[in-house]
C-alpha positions as CSV (number, residue, x, y, z in Angstrom):
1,X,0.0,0.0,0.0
2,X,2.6,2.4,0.9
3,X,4.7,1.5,-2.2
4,X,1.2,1.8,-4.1
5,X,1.4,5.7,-2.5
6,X,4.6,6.3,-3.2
7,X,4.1,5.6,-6.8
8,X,0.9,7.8,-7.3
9,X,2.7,10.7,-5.5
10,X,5.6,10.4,-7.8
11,X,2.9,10.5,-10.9
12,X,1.6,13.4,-9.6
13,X,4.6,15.3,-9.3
14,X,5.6,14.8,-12.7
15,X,2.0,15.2,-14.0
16,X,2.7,18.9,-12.4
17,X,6.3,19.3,-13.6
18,X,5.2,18.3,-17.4
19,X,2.5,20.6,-17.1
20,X,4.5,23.2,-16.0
21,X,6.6,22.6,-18.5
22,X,4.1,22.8,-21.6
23,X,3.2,26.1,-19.9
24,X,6.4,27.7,-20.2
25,X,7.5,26.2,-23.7
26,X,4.4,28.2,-25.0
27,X,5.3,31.5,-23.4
28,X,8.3,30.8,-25.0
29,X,7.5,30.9,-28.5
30,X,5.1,34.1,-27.4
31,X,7.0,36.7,-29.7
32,X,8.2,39.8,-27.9
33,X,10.5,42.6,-28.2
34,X,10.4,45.1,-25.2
35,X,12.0,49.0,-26.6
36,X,14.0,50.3,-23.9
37,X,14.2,54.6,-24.0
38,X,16.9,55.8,-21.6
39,X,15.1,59.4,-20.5
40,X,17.1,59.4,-17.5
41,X,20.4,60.0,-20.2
42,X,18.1,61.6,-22.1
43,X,17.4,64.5,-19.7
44,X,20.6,64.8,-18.2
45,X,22.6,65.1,-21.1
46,X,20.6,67.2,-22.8
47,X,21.5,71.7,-22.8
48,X,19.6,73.7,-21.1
49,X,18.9,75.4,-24.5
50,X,17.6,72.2,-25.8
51,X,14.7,71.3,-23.0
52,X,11.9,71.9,-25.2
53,X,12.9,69.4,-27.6
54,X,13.1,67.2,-25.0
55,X,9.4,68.2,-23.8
56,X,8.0,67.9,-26.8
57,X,9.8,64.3,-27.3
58,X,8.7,63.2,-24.0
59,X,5.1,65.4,-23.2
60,X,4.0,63.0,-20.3
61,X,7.0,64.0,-18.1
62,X,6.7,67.5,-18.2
63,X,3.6,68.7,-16.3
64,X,3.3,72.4,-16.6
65,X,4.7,75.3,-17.9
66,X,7.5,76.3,-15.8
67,X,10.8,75.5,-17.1
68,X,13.1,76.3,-14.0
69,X,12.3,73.4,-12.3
70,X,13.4,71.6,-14.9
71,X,16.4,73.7,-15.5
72,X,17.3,73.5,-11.9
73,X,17.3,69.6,-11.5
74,X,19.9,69.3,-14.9
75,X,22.1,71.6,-13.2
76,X,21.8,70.1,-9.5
77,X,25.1,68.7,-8.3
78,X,22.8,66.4,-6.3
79,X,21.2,65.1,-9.1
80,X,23.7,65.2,-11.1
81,X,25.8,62.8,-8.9
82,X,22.3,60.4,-9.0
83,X,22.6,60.8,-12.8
84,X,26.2,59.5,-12.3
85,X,25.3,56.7,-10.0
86,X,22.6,55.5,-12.2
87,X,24.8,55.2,-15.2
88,X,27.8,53.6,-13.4
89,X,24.7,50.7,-12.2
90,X,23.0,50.6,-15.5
91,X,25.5,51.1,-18.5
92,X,24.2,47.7,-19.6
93,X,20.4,48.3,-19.5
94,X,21.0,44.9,-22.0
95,X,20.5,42.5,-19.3
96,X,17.0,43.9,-17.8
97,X,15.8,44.4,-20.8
98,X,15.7,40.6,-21.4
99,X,14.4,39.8,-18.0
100,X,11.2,42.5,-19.4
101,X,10.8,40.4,-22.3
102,X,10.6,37.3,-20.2
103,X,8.2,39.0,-17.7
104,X,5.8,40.2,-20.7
105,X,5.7,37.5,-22.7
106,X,4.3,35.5,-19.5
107,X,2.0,38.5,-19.1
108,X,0.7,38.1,-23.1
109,X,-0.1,34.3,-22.2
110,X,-2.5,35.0,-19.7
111,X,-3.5,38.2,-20.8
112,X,-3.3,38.0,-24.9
113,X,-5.2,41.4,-25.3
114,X,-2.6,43.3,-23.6
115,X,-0.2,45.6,-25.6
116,X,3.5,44.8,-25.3
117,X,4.2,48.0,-23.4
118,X,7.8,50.6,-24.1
119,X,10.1,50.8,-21.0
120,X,11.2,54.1,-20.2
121,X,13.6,54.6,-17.8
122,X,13.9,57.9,-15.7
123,X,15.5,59.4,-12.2
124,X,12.6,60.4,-10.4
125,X,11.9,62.4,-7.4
126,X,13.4,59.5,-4.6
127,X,9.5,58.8,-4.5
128,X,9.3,55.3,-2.9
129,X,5.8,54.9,-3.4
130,X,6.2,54.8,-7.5
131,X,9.9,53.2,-8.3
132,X,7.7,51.6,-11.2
133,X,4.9,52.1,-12.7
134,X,3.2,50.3,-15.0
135,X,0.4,52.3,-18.0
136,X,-0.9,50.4,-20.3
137,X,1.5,51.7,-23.3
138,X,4.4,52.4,-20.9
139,X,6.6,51.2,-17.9
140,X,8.0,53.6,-16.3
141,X,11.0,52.6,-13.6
142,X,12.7,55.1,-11.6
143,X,16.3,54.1,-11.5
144,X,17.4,55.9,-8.5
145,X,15.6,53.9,-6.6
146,X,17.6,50.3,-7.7
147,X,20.6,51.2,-6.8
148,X,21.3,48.6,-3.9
149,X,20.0,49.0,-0.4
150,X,23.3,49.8,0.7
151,X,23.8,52.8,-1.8
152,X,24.9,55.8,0.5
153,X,22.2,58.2,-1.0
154,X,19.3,56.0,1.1
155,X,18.6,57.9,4.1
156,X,15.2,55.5,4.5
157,X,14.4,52.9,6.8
158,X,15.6,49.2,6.8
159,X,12.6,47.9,5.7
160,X,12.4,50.6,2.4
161,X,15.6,50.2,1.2
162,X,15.8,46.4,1.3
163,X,13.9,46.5,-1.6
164,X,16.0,48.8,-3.1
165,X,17.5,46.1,-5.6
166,X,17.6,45.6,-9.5
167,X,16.1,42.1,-8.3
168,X,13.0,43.8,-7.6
169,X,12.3,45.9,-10.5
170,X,10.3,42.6,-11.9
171,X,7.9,42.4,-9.1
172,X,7.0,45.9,-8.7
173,X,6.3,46.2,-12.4
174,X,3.7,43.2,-11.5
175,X,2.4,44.7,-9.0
176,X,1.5,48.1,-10.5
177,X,0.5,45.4,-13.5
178,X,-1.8,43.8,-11.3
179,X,-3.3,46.6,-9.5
180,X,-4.3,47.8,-13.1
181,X,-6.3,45.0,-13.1
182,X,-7.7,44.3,-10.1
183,X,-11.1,46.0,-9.1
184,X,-11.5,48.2,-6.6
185,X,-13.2,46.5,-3.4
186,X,-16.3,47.9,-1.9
187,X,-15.8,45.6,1.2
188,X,-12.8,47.6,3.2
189,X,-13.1,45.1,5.9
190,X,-9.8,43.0,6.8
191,X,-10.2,40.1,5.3
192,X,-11.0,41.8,1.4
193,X,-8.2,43.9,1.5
194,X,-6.1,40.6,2.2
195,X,-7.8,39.4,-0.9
196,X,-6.6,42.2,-3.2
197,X,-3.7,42.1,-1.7
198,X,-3.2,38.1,-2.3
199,X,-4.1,38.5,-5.9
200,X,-1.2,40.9,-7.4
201,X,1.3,38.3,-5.2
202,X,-0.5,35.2,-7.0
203,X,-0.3,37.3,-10.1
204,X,3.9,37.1,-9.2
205,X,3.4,33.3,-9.0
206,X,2.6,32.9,-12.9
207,X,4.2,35.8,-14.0
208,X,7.7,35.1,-12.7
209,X,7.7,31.6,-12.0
210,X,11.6,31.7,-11.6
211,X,11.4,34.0,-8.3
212,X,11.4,33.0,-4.8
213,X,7.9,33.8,-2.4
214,X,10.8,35.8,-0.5
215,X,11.5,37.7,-3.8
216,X,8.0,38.3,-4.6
217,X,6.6,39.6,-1.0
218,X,9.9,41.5,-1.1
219,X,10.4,39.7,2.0
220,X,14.1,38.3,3.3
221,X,13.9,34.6,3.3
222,X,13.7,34.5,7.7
223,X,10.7,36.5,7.2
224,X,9.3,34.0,4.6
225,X,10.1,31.3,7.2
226,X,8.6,33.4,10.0
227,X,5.1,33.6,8.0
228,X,5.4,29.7,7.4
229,X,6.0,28.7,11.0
230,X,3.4,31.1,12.5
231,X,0.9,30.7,9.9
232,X,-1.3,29.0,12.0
233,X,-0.7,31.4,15.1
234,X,-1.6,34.7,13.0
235,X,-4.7,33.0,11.5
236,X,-6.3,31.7,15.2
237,X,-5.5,35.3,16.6
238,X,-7.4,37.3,13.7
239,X,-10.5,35.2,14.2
240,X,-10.3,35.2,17.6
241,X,-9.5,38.7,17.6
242,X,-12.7,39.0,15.1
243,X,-10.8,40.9,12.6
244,X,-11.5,39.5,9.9
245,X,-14.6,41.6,8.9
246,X,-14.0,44.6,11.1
247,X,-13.6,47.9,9.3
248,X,-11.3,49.7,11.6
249,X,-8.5,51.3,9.3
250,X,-5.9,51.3,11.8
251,X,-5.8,47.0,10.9
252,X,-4.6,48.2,7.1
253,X,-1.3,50.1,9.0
254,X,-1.2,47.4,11.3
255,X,-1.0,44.5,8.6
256,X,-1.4,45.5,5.3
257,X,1.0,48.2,4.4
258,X,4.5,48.2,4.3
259,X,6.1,48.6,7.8
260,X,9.3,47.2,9.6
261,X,6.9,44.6,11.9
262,X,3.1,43.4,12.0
263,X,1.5,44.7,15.5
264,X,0.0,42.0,17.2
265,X,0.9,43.8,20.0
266,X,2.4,40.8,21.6
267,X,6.1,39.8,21.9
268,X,6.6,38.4,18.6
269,X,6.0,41.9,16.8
270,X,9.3,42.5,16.9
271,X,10.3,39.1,14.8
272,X,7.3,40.0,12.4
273,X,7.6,41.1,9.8
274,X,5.6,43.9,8.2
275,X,2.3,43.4,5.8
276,X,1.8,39.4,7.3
277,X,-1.9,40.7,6.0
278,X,-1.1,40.6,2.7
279,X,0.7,37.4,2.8
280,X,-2.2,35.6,4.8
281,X,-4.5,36.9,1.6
282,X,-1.8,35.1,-0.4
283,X,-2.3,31.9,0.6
284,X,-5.8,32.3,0.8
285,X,-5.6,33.1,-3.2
286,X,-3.8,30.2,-3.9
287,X,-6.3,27.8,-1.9
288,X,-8.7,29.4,-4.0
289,X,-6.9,28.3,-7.3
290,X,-6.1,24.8,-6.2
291,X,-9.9,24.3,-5.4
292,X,-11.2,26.4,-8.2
293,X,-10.2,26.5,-12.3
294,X,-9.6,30.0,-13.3
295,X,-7.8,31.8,-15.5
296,X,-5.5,34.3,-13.6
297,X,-7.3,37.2,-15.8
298,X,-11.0,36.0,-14.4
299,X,-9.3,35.3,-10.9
300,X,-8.1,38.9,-10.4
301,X,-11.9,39.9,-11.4
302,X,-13.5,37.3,-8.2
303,X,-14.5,39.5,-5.7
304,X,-13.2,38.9,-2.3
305,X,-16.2,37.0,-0.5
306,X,-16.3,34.4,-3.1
307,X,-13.2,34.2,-3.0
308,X,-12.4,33.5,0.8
309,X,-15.8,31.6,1.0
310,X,-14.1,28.7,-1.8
311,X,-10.6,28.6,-0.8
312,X,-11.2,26.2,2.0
313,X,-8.6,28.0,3.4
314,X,-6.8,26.1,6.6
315,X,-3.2,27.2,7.5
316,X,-0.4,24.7,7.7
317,X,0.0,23.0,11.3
């Protein structure tokens, strides 16, 4: 009998691997050639005299009428020591640009209707909140903010600049990707926003198969381990704590949004890491998808009640 298992186990793993791999040979043959404009060099090496040809080249990044500011930041010694950094980093722009190929030619498999966007590459305003942006026709990434999280221009906490990598460039163009894509919810309780949240990093799962959970949540791979080994802890204190459908807003700051720890406030907040909501959403997702057969573009359309009320969600002992 045990033999019996044993060999139905080892079917099913390779059932999955072949599938897996039928999967990726045809987002391999998915055509795709991501154009790569570098405004960052654009802009910085461009006179002073010459800005308006610049602004009519590139009419999206020049909100306004007032030249100065834009005449200030060329001169900057500031930003022009950014503009120095950025190029000693990304010279060789060759090497994402191929890892944007791979991303969007997993994105044209699941979604086929969406245009193959143009990269554009700019230094921004050190705006954590947008280091990439993702519009339809364009991706915009902000370069100053890959630099490495040890780059001496990071005066931001830990938990900001870790993410601060070229390895994360990927996975926040899916994220603004997905949050394109994803509805709004008109529950604002806990558990929905844990939902939406879980989508975009299931969204990660098919979209860069090749990255680590750690990767993806932008976690360090302790933290990944934390949320394993607690997993059942956090899920018996937010029904006991009946959070699950309470609206209070402080719960987003507590476990939703980025943050150095979760607060429990217990004693293991300070081995927590931040946004353990949105992970616990995660896994609710992908219980979801294991019970349920949908395509990622119809699952990011599910609203959140169905969603959780499918999953037959039970965390891990």
């Amino acid at each position: 009998m045990k033999i019996y298992r044993f060999v139905v186990v080892l079917c099913l793993f390779f059932l999955s691997c072949d599938q897996k791999t039928k999967v990726e040979k045809e987002v391999e043959e998915i055509p795709v050639d991501i154009k790569v404009e570098r405004f960052d060099k654009a802009f910085f090496e461009t006179k002073p005299e010459d800005l308006a040809r610049l602004k009519k080249q590139y009419p999206y990044f020049f909100p306004g009428n007032d030249d100065n500011v834009w005449l200030q930041k060329m001169k900057e010694p500031i930003w022009r020591e950014v503009y120095k950094e950025v190029q000693k980093k990304y010279s060789n722009f060759e090497p994402v640009r191929e890892e944007f190929n791979e991303l969007f030619k997993h994105v044209k498999y699941y979604f086929p209707k969406t245009k193959t966007p143009k990269v554009v590459t700019v230094i921004g305003e050190m705006d954590y909140t947008s280091k990439a942006i993702y519009a339809d026709s364009l991706v915009v990434v902000a370069l100053e903010l890959y630099l490495g999280k040890d780059h001496k221009f990071y005066e931001f906490p830990a938990y900001l600049k870790y993410n601060f990598e070229e390895k994360q460039i990927m996975p926040d163009v899916v994220s603004s990707f997905a949050y394109r894509n994803i509805p709004a919810y008109p529950d604002k309780n806990l558990v929905s926003q844990m939902i939406f949240e879980g989508k975009q990093l299931y969204a990660k799962d098919l979209l860069l198969p090749n990255y680590t959970d750690a990767e993806k949540m932008g976690y360090t791979p302790e933290q990944i381990k934390w949320c394993e080994e607690n997993e059942s802890y956090m899920w018996r204190y937010f029904l006991e704590s009946e959070m699950l459908y309470s609206l209070d807003p402080k719960l987003t700051t507590r476990f939703i949004t980025p943050a150095p720890f979760s607060k429990f406030y217990l004693e293991i907040d300070n081995d927590s890491p931040g946004r353990v909501g949105a992970w616990i959403g995660w896994q609710i997702v992908r219980s979801y998808m294991k019970n349920n057969n949908v395509p990622l573009s119809e699952l990011l359309k599910v609203n959140a009640k169905e969603i959780f009320e499918k999953s037959k969600y039970k965390p891990k002992k």
